[in-house]
Each structure stands twice: as C-alpha cells, then as structure tokens.
PDB file of N, CA, C and O in Angstrom:
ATOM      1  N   UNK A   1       8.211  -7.633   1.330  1.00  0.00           N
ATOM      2  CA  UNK A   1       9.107  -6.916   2.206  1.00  0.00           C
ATOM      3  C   UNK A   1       8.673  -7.164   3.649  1.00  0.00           C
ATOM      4  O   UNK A   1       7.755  -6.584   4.230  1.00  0.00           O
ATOM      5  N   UNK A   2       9.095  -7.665   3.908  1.00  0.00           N
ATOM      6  CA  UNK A   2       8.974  -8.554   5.797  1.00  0.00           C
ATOM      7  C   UNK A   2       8.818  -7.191   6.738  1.00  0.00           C
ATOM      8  O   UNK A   2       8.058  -7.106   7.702  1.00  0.00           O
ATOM      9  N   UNK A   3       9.749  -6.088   6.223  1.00  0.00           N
ATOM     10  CA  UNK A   3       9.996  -4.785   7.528  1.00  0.00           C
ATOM     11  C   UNK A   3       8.563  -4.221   7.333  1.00  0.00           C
ATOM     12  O   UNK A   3       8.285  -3.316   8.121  1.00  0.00           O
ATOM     13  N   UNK A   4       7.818  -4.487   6.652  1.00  0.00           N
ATOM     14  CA  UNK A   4       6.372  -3.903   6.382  1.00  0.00           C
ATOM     15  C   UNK A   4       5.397  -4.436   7.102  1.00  0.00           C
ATOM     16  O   UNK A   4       4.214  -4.156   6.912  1.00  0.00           O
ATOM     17  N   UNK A   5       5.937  -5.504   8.268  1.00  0.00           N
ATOM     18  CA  UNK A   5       4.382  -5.753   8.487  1.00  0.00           C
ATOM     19  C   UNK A   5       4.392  -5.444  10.003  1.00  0.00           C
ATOM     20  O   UNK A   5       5.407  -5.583  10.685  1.00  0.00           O
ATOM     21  N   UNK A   6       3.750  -5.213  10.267  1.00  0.00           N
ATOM     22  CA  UNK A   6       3.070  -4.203  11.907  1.00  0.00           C
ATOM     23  C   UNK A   6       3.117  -2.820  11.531  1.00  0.00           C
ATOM     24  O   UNK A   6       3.008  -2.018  12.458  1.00  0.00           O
ATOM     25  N   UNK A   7       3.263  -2.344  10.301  1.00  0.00           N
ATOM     26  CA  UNK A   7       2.966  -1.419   9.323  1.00  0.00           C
ATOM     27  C   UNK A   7       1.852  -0.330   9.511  1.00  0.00           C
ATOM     28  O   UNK A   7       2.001   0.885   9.634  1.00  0.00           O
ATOM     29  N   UNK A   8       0.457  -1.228   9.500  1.00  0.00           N
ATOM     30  CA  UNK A   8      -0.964  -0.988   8.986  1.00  0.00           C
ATOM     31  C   UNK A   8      -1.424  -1.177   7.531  1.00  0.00           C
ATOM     32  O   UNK A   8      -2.520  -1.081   6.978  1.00  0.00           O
ATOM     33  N   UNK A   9       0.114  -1.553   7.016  1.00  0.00           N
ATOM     34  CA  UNK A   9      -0.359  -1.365   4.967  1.00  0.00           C
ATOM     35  C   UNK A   9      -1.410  -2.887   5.022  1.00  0.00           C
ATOM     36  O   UNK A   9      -2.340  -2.833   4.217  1.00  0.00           O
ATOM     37  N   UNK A  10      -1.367  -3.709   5.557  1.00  0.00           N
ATOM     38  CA  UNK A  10      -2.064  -5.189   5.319  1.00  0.00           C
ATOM     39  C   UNK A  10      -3.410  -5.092   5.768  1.00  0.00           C
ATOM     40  O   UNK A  10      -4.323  -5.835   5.406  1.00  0.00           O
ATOM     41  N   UNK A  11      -3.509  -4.021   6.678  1.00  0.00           N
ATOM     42  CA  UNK A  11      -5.087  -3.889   7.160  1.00  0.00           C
ATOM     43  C   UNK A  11      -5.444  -2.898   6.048  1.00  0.00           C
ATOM     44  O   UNK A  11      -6.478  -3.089   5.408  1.00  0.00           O
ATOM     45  N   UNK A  12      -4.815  -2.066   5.834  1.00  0.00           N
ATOM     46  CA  UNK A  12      -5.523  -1.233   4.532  1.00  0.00           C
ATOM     47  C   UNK A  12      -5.771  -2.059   3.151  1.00  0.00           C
ATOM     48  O   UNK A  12      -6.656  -1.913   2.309  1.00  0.00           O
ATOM     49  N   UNK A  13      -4.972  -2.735   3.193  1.00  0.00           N
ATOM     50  CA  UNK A  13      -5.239  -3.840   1.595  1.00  0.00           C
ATOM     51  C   UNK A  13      -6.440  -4.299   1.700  1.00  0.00           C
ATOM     52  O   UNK A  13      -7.365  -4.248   0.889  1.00  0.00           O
ATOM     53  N   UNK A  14      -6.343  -5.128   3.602  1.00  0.00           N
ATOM     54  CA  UNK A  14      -7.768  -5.875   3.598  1.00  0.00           C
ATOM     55  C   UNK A  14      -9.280  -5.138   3.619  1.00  0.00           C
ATOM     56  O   UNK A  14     -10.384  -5.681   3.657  1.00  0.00           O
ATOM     57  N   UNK A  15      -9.029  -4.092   3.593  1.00  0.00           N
ATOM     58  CA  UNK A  15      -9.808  -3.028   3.622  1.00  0.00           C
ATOM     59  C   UNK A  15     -10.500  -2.498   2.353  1.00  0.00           C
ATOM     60  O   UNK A  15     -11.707  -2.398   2.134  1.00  0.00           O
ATOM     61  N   UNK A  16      -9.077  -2.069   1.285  1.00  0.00           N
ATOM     62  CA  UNK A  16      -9.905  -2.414   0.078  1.00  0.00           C
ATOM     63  C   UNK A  16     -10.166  -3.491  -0.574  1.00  0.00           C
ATOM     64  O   UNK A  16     -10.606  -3.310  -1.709  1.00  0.00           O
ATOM     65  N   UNK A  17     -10.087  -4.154  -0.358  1.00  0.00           N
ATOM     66  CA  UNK A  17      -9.994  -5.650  -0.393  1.00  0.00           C
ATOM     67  C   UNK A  17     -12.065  -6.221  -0.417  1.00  0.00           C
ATOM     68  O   UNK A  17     -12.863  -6.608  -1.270  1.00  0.00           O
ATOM     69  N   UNK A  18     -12.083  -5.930   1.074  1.00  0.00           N
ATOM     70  CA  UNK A  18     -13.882  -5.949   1.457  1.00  0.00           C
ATOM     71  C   UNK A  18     -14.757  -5.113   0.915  1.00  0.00           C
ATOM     72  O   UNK A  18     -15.955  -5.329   0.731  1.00  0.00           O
ATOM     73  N   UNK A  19     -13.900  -3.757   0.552  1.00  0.00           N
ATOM     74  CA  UNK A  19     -14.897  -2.978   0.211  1.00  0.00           C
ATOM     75  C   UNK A  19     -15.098  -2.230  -0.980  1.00  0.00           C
ATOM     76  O   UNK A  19     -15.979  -1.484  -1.407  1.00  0.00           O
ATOM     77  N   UNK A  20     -13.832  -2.733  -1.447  1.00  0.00           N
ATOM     78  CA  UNK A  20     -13.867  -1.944  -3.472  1.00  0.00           C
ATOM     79  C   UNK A  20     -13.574  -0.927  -3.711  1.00  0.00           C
ATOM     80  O   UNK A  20     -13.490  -0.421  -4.830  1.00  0.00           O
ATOM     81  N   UNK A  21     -13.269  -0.227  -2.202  1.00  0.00           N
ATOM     82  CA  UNK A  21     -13.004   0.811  -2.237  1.00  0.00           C
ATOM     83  C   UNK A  21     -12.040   1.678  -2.295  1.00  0.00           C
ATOM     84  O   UNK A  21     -11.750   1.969  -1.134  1.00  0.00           O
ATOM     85  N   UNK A  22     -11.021   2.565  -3.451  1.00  0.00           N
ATOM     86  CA  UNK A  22     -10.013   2.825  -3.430  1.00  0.00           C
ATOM     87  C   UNK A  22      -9.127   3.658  -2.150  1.00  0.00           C
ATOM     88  O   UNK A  22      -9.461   4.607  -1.440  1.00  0.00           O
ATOM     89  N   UNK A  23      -8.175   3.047  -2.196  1.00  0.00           N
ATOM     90  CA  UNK A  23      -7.127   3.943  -0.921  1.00  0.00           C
ATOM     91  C   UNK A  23      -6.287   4.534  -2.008  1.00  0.00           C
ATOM     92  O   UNK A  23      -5.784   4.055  -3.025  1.00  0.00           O
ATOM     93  N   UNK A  24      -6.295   5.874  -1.405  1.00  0.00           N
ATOM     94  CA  UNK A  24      -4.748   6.565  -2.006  1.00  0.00           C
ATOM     95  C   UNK A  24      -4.484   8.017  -0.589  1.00  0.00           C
ATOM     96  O   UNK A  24      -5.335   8.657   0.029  1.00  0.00           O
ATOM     97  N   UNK A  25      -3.099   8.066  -0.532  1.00  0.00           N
ATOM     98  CA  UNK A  25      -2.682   8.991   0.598  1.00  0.00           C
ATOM     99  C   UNK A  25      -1.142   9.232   0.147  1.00  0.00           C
ATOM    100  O   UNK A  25      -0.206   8.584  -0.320  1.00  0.00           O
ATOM    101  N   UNK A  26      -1.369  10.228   0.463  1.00  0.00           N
ATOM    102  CA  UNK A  26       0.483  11.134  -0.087  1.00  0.00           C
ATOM    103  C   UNK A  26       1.356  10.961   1.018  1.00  0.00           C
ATOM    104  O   UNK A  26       0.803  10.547   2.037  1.00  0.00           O
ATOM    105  N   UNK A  27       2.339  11.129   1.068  1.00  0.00           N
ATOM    106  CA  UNK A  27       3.445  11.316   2.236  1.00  0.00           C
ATOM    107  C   UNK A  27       3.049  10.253   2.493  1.00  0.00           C
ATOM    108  O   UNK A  27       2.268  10.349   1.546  1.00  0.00           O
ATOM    109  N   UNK A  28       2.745   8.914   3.036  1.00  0.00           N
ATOM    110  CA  UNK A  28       2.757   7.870   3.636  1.00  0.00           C
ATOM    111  C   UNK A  28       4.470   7.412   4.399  1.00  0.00           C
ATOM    112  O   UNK A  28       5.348   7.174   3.570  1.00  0.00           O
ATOM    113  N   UNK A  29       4.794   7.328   5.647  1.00  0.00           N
ATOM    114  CA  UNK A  29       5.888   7.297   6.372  1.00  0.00           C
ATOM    115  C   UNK A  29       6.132   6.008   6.528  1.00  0.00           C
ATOM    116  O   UNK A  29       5.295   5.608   7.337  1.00  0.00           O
ATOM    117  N   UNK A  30       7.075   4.808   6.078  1.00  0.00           N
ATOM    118  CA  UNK A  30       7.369   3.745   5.690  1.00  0.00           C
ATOM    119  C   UNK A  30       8.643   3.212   6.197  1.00  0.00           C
ATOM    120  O   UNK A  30       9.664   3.620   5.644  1.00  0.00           O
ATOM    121  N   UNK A  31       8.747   2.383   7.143  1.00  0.00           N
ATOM    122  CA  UNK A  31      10.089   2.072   7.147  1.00  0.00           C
ATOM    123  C   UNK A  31      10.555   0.652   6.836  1.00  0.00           C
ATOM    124  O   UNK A  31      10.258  -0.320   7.530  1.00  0.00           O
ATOM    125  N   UNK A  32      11.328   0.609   5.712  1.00  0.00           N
ATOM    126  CA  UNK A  32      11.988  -0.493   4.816  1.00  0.00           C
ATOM    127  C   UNK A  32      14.035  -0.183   5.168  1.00  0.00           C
ATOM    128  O   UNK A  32      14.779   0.760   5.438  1.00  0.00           O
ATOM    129  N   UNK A  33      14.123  -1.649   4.931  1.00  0.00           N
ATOM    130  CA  UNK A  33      15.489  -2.319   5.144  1.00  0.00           C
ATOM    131  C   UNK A  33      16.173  -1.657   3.537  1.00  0.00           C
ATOM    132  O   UNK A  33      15.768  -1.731   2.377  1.00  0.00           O
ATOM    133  N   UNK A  34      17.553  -0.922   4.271  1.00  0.00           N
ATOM    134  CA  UNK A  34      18.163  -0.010   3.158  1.00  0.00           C
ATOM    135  C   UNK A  34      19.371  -0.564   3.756  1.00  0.00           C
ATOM    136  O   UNK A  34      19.471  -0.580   4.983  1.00  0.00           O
ATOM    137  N   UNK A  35      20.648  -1.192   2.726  1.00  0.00           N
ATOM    138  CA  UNK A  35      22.093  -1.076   3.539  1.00  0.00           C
ATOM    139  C   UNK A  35      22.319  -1.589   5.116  1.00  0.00           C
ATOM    140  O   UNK A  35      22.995  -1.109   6.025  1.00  0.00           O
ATOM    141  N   UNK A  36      21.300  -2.995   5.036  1.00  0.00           N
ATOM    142  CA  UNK A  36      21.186  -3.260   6.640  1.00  0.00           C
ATOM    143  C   UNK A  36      20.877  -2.603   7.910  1.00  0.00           C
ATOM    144  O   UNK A  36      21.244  -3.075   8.986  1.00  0.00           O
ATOM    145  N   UNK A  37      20.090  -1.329   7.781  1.00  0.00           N
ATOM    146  CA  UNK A  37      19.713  -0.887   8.632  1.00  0.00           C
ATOM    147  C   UNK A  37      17.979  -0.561   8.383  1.00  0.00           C
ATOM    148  O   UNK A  37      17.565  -0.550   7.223  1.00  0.00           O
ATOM    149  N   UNK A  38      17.149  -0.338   9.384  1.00  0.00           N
ATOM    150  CA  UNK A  38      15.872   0.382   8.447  1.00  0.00           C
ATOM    151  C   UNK A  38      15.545   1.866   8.360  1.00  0.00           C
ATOM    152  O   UNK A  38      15.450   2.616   9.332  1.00  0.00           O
ATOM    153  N   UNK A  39      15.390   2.192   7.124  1.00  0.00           N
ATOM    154  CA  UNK A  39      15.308   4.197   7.249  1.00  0.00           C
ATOM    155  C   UNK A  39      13.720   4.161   6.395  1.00  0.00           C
ATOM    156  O   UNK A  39      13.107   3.543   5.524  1.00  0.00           O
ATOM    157  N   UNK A  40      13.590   5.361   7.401  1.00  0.00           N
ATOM    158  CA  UNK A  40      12.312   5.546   7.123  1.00  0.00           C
ATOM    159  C   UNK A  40      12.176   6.813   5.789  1.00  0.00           C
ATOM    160  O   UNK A  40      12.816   7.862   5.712  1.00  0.00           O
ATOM    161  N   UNK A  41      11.134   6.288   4.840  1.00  0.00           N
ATOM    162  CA  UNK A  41      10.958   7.134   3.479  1.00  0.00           C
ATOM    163  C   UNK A  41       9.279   7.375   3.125  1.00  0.00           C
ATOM    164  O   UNK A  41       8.288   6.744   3.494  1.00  0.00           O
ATOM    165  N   UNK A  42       9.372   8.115   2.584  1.00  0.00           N
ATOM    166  CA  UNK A  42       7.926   8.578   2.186  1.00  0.00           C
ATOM    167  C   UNK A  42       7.575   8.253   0.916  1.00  0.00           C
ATOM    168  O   UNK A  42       8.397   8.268   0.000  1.00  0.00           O
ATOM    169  N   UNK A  43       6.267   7.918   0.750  1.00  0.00           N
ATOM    170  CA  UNK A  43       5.557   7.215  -0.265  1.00  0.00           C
ATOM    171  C   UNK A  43       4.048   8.137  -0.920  1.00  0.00           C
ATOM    172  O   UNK A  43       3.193   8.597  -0.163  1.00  0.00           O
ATOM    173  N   UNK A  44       4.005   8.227  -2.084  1.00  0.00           N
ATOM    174  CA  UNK A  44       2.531   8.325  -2.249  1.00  0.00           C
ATOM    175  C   UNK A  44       1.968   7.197  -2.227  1.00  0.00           C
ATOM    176  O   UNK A  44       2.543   6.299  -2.843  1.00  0.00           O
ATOM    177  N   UNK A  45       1.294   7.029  -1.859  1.00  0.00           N
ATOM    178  CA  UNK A  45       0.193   5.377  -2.360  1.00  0.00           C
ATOM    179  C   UNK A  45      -1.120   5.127  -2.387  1.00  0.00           C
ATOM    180  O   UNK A  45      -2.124   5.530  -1.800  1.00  0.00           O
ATOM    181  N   UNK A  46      -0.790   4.185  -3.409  1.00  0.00           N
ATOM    182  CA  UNK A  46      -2.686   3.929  -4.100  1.00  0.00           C
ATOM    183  C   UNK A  46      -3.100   2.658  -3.761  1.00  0.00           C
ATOM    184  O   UNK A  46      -2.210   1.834  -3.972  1.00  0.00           O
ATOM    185  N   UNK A  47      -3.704   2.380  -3.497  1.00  0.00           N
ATOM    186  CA  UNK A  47      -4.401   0.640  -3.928  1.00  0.00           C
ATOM    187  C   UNK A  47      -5.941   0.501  -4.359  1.00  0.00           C
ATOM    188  O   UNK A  47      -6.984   0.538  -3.706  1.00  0.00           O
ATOM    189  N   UNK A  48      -5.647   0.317  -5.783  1.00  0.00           N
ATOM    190  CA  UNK A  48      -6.559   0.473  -7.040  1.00  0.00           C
ATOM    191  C   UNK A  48      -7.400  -0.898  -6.968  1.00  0.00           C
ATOM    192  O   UNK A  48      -7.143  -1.811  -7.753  1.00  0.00           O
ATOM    193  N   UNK A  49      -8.393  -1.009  -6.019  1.00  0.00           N
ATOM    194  CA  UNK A  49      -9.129  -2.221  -6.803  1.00  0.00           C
ATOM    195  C   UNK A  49      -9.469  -2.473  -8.674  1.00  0.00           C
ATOM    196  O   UNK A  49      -9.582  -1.588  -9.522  1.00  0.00           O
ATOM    197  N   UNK A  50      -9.551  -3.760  -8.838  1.00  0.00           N
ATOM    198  CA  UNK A  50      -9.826  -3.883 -10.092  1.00  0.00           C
ATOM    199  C   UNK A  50     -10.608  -4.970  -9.683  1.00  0.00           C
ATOM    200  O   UNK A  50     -10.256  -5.782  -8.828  1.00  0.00           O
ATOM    201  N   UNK A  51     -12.227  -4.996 -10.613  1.00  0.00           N
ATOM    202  CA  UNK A  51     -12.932  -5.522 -10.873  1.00  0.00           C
ATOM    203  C   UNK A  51     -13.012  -6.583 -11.447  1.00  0.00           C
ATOM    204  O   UNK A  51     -12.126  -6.692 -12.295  1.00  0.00           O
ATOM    205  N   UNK A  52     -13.945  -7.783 -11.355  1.00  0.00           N
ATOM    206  CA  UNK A  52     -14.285  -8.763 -12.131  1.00  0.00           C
ATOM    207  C   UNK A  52     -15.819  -8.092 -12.877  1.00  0.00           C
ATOM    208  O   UNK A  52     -16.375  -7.007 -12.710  1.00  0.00           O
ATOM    209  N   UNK A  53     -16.207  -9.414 -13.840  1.00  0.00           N
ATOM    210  CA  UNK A  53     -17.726  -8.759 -14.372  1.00  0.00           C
ATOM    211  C   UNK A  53     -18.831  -8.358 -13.623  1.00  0.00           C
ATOM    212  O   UNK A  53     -19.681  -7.500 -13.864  1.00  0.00           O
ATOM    213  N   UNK A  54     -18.619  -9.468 -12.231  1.00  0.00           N
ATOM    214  CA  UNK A  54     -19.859  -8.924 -11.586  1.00  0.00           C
ATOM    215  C   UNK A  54     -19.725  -7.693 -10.291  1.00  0.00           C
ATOM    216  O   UNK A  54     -20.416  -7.566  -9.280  1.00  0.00           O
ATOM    217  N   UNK A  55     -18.723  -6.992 -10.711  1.00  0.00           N
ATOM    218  CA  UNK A  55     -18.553  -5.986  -9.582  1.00  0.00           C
ATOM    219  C   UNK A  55     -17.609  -6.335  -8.326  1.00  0.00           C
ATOM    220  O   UNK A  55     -17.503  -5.689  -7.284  1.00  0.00           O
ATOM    221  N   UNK A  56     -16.837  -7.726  -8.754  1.00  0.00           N
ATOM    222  CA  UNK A  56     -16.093  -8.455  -7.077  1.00  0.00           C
ATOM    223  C   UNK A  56     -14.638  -7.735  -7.419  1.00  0.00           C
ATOM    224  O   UNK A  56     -14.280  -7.250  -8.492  1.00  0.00           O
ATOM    225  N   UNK A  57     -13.950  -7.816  -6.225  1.00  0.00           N
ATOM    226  CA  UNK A  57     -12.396  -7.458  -6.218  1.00  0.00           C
ATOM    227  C   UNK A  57     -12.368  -8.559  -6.773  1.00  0.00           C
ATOM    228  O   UNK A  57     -13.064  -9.554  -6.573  1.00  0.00           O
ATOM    229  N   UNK A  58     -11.354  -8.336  -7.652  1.00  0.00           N
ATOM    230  CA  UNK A  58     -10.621  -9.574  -8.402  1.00  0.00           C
ATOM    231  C   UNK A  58      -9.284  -9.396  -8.179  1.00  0.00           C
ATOM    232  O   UNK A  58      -8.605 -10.422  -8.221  1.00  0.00           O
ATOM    233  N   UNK A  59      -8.523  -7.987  -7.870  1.00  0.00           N
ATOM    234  CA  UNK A  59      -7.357  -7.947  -7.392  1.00  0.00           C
ATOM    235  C   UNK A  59      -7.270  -6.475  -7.327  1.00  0.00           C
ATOM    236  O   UNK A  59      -8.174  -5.680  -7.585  1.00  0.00           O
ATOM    237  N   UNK A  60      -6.025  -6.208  -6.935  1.00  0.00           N
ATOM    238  CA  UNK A  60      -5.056  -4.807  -6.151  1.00  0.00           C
ATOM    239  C   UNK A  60      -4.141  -4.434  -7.009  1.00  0.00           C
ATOM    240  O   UNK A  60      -3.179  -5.125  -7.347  1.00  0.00           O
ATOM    241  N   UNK A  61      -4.436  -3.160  -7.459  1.00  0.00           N
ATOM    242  CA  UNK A  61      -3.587  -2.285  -7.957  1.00  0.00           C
ATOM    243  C   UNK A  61      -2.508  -2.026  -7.332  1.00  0.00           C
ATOM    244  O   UNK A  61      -3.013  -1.140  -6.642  1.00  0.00           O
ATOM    245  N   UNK A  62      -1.217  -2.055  -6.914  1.00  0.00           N
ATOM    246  CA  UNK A  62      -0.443  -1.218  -5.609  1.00  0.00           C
ATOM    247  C   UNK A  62       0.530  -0.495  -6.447  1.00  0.00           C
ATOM    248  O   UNK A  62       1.422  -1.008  -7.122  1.00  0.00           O
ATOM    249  N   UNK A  63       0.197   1.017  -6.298  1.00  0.00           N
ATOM    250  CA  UNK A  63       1.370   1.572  -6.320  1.00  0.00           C
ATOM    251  C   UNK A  63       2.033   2.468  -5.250  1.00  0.00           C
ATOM    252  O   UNK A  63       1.353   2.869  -4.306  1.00  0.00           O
ATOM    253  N   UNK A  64       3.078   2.729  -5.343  1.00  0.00           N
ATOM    254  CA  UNK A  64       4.091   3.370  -4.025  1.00  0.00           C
ATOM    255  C   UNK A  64       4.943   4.044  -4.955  1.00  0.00           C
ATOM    256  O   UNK A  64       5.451   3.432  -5.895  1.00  0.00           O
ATOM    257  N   UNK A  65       5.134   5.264  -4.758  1.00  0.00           N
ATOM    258  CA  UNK A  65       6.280   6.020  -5.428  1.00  0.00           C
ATOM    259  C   UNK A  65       6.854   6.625  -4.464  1.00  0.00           C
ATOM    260  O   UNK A  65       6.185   7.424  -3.808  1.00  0.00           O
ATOM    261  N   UNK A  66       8.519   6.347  -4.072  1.00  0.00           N
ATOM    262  CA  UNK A  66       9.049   7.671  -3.281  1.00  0.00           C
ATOM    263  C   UNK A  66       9.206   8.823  -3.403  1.00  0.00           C
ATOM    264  O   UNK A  66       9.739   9.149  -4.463  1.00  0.00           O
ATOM    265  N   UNK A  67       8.965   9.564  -2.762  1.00  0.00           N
ATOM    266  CA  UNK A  67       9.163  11.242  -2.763  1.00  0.00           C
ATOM    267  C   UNK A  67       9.413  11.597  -1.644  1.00  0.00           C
ATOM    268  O   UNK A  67       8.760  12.474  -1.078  1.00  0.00           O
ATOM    269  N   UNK A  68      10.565  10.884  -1.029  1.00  0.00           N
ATOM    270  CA  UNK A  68      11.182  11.303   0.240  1.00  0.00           C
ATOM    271  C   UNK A  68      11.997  12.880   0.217  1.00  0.00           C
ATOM    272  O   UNK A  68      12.412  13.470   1.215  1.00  0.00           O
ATOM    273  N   UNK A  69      12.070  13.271  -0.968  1.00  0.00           N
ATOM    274  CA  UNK A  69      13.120  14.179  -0.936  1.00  0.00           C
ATOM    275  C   UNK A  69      11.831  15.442  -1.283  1.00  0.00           C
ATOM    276  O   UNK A  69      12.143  16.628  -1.392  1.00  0.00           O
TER     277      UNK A  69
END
C-alpha cells in the first residue's frame, strides 16, 4: 500500500526487525486510499517477530485489524 509510506510503519518494522522485539499498539491512526480519496482508520497492530534456530529474525508477523468504529 504506497499511501503508507511517510507513515512511520517502515521504521517500526525496521525496528523489530534489529531487535526481535515485538511491537503491538491499539488505535494506531492510518491513512489508506478508500474510493479514491484517503480516509483515515484505526488499527490495532502487532508485528510478531518469528524466529530462526539460532534466535535471528527470520521474518514479521503483521497483523492490522480495523476498529475504526
């Protein structure tokens, strides 16, 4: 999603990313392309590192659920 970036979500990825360390935050304020315009919606979100054997990020969990309402 392109409307996501000057965001901050890409510095938080890279973040858990370096450090293994899980992000999660409620209400997160998001603005994505709806019907050609952009409206802003609220998110819970996680980003779940997952491990390899020796303890490395091996990849990113991402979840986002709306609960704008």
């Amino acid at each position: 999603m392109p409307e996501l970036k000057g965001q901050g979500f890409d510095q938080l990825l890279k973040n858990v990313i370096a450090t293994g360390i899980p992000f999660n935050a409620p209400e997160v304020a998001v603005e994505i392309r709806r019907d050609d315009h952009l409206s802003t919606i609220y998110v819970d979100l996680t980003y779940q590192p997952q491990k390899g054997a020796q303890g490395e990020v091996s990849g990113i969990l991402v979840v986002a659920t709306d609960v704008t309402q």
